[in-house]
C-alpha positions as CSV (number, residue, x, y, z in Angstrom):
1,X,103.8,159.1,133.1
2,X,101.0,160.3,130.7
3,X,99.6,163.7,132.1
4,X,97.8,165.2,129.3
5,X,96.0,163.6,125.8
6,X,95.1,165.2,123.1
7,X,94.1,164.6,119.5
8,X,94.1,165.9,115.8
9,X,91.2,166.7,113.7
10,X,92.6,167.9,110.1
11,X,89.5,169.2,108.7
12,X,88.4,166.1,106.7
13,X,85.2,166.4,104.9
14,X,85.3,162.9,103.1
15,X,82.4,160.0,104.5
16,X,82.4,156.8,102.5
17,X,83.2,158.3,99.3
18,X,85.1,156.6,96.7
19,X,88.4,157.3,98.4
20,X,92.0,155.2,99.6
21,X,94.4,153.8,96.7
22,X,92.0,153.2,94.5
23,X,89.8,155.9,95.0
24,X,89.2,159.6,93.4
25,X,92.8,161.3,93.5
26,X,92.2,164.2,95.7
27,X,93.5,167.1,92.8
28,X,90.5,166.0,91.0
29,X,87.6,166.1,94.2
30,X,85.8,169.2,93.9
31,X,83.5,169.9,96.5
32,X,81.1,172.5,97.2
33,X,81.3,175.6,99.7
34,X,78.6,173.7,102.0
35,X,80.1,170.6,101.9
36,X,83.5,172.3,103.0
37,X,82.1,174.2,105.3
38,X,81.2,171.3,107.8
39,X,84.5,170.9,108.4
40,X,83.9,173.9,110.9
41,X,81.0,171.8,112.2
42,X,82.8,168.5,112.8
43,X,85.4,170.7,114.0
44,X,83.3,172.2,116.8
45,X,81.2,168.9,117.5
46,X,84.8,167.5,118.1
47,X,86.4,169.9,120.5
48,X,83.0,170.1,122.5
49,X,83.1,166.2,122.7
50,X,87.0,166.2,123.3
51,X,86.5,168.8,126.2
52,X,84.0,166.6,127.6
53,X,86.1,163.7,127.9
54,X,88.9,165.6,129.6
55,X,91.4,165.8,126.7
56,X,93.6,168.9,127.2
57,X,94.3,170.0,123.3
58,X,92.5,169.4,120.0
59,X,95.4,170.1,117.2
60,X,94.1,171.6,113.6
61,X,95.9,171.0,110.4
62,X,96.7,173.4,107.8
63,X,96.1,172.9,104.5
64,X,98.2,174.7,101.7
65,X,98.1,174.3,98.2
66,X,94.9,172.6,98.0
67,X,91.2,173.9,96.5
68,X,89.7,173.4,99.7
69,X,92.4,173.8,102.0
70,X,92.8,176.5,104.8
71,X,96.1,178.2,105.4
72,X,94.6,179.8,109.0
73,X,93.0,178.0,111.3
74,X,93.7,180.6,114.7
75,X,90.3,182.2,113.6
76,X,89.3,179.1,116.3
């Protein structure tokens, strides 16, 4: 029996863009530091909503070797 859900938000910052196989490869995306940044917002937004809907974890991805990545996301 299912006793807990949860879900996995891994800091995605992409809406509509030109993206998918024939999209923008992602080495060559550069974003700025306020578009990254609302990753933190979607992030929060998210686990606020999540929380509210009774889900018991929201998982965060790493991202290493990338531009815009994040190799820490504890500071949550």
């Amino acid at each position: 029996m299912i006793t807990q859900f949860s879900t996995l938000y891994a800091g995605h910052v992409l809406e509509g863009e030109d993206i998918g196989f024939n999209g923008v490869p992602h080495d060559d995306r550069w974003y700025s530091n306020d578009r990254l940044i609302t990753a933190f917002d979607i992030a929060k937004e998210s686990a606020i909503l999540m929380d509210e809907l009774g889900y018991d974890v929201l998982w965060m991805a790493e991202h290493h070797f990338q531009r815009e990545g994040t190799n820490a996301f504890q500071i949550f």
